[in-house]
N, C-alpha and C positions, 0 to 999 in steps of 0.2 A: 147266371141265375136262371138264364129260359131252361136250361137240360133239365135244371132240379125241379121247377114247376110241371117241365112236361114231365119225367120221371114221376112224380108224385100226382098228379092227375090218371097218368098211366093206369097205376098201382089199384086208383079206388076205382077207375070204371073198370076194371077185370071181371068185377059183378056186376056192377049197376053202370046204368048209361046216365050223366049228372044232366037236368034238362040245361040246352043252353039259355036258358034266362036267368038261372042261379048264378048269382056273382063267388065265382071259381073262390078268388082271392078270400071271402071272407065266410065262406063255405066249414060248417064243422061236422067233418065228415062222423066224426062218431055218434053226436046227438041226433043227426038226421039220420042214420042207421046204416049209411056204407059200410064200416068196419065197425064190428062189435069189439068187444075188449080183451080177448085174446085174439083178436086179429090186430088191434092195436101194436098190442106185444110182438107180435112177428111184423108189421111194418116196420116197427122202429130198429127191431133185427135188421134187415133188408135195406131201411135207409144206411145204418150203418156201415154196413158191409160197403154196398154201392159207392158211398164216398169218403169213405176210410176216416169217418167220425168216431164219436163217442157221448151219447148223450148223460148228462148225469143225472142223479136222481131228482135233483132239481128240475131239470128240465122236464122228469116225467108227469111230477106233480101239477105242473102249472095247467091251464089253457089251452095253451099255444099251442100245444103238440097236438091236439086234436084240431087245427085251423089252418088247411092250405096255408096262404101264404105266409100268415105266422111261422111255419115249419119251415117252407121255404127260406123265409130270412134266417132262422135258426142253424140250419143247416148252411147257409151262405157263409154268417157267423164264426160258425165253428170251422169252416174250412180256410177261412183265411187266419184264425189264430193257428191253424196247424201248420199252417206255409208260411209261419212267420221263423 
């Protein structure tokens, strides 16, 4: 699960540097303005690829997908229903 967190930290400071006093884990990178909404769209491109997921529409809807560790689990998630 650390690859996916550092992976996905990676990703948002590309632009921005997160200060370290923001709690990473419950961090929503789109409302505080790291990734706007077609960078959302090509993250979640990128997540996929990366770990040979598939999010569904479901999943875009929600929350979560804009919340570090949220996505992190998600993406845990989904990787161990595919290795089943």
């Amino acid at each position: 699960m650390e690859n996916i967190k550092d992976f996905v930290i990676e990703y948002i400071q590309r632009e921005y540097t997160i200060p370290e006093d923001k709690d990473i884990m419950s961090l929503n990178y789109v409302e505080e303005g790291y990734i706007d909404s077609l960078g959302l769209i090509q993250f979640i491109a990128v997540i996929e690829d990366e770990f040979g997921i598939t999010f569904t529409d479901e999943d875009l809807k929600g929350e979560d997908i804009k919340v570090v560790g949220k996505v992190v689990e998600l993406v845990k998630r989904k990787m161990e229903v595919d290795a089943k």
